[in-house]
C-alpha positions as CSV (number, residue, x, y, z in Angstrom):
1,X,198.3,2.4,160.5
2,X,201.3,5.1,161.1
3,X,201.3,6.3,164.2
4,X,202.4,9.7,165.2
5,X,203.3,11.9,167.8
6,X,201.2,15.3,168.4
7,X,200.6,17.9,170.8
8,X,197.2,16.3,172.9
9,X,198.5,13.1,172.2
10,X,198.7,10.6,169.4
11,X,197.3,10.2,165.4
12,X,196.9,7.2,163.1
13,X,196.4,7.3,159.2
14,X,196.5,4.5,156.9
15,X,198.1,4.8,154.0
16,X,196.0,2.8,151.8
17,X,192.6,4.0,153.3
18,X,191.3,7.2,153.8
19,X,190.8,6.6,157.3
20,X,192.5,8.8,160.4
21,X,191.9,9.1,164.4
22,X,193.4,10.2,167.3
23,X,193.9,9.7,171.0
24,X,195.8,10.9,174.0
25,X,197.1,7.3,174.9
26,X,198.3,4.8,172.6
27,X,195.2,2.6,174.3
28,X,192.8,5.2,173.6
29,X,194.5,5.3,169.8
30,X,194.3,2.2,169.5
31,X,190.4,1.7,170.4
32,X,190.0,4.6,168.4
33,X,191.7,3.2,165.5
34,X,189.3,0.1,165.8
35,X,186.2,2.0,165.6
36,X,187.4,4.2,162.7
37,X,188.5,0.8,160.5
38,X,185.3,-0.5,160.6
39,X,183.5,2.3,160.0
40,X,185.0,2.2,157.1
41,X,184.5,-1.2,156.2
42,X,181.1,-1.2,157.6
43,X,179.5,-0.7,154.2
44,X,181.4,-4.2,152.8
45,X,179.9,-5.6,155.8
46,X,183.7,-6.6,156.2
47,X,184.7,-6.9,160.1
48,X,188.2,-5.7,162.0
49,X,189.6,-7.1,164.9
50,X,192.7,-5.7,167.2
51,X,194.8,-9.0,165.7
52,X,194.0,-7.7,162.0
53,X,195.5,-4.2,162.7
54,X,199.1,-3.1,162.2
55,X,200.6,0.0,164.3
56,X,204.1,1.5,162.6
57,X,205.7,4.5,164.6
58,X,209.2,5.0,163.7
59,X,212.1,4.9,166.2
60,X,212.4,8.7,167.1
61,X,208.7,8.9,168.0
62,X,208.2,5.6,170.0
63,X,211.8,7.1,172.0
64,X,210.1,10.4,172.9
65,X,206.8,8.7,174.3
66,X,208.3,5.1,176.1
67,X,211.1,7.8,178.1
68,X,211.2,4.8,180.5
69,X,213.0,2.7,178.0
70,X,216.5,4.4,177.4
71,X,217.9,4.0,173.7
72,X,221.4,3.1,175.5
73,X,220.1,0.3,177.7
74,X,218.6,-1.1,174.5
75,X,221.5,-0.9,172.6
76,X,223.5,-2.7,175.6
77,X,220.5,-5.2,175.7
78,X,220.8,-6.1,171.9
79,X,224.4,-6.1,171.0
80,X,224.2,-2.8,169.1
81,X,226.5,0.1,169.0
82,X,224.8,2.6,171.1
83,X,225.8,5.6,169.2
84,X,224.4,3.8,165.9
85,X,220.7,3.4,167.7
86,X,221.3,7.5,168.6
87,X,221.2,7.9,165.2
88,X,218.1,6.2,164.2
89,X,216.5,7.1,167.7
90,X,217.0,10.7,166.7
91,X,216.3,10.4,162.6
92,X,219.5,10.8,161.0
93,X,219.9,7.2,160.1
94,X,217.1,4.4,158.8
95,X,218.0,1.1,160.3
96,X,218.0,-1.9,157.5
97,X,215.0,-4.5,158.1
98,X,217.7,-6.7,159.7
99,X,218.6,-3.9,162.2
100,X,214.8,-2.8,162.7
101,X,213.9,-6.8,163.8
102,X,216.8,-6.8,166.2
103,X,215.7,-3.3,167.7
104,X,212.0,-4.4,168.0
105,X,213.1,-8.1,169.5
106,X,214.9,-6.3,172.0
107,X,211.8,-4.2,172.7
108,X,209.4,-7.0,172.8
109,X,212.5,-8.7,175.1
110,X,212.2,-5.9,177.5
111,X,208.6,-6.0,177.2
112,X,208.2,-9.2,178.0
113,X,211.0,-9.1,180.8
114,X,208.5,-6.1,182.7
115,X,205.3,-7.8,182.1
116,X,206.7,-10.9,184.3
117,X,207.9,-8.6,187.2
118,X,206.4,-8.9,190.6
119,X,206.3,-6.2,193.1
120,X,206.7,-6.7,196.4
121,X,204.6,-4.4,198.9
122,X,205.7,-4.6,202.6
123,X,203.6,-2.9,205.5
């Protein structure tokens, strides 16, 4: 599924399928997207799960809505020139499928790093 950017939110369209939905969170998308796959499929009597489903949004969308993650920490994080990762961040350059796994293992990196935080709340 392609995900993209809108105005209320976010859209998902496959390419192969004639199948699109939407969704103001990338949660809600992504339930959405569920629902709308196997209605599609319902007919073959051919079930989807969340693991069978692929979400691509390119780097200049997935920049504008995770604002927390700042394309120059990343490119710190990963080893990569941070005026390079500007350029695909903002469209005017496609990473190679070599520079798009190191971008998305830093990501998942981060990701992972966050998820094992703890905060501490003192009265």
């Amino acid at each position: 599924m392609i995900v993209e950017k809108t105005n209320t939110g976010f859209s998902a369209f496959a390419e192969d399928f004639p199948i699109f939905t939407t969704g103001r969170t990338i949660p809600e998308l992504m339930d959405n997207t569920l629902e709308a796959v196997n209605l599609h499929f319902e007919d073959e009597n051919i079930k989807i799960n969340q693991e069978n489903l692929r979400f691509e949004i390119d780097f200049k969308q997935f920049f504008l809505h995770y604002r927390v993650l700042n394309s120059k920490f990343l490119a710190d994080k990963i080893g990569m020139n941070p005026a390079l990762l500007s350029h695909y961040v903002q469209g005017r350059k496609k990473p190679s499928e070599k520079q798009t796994a190191k971008i998305l293992s830093g990501i998942h990196q981060i990701g992972q790093e966050l998820s094992e935080i703890n905060l501490i709340h003192r009265h």
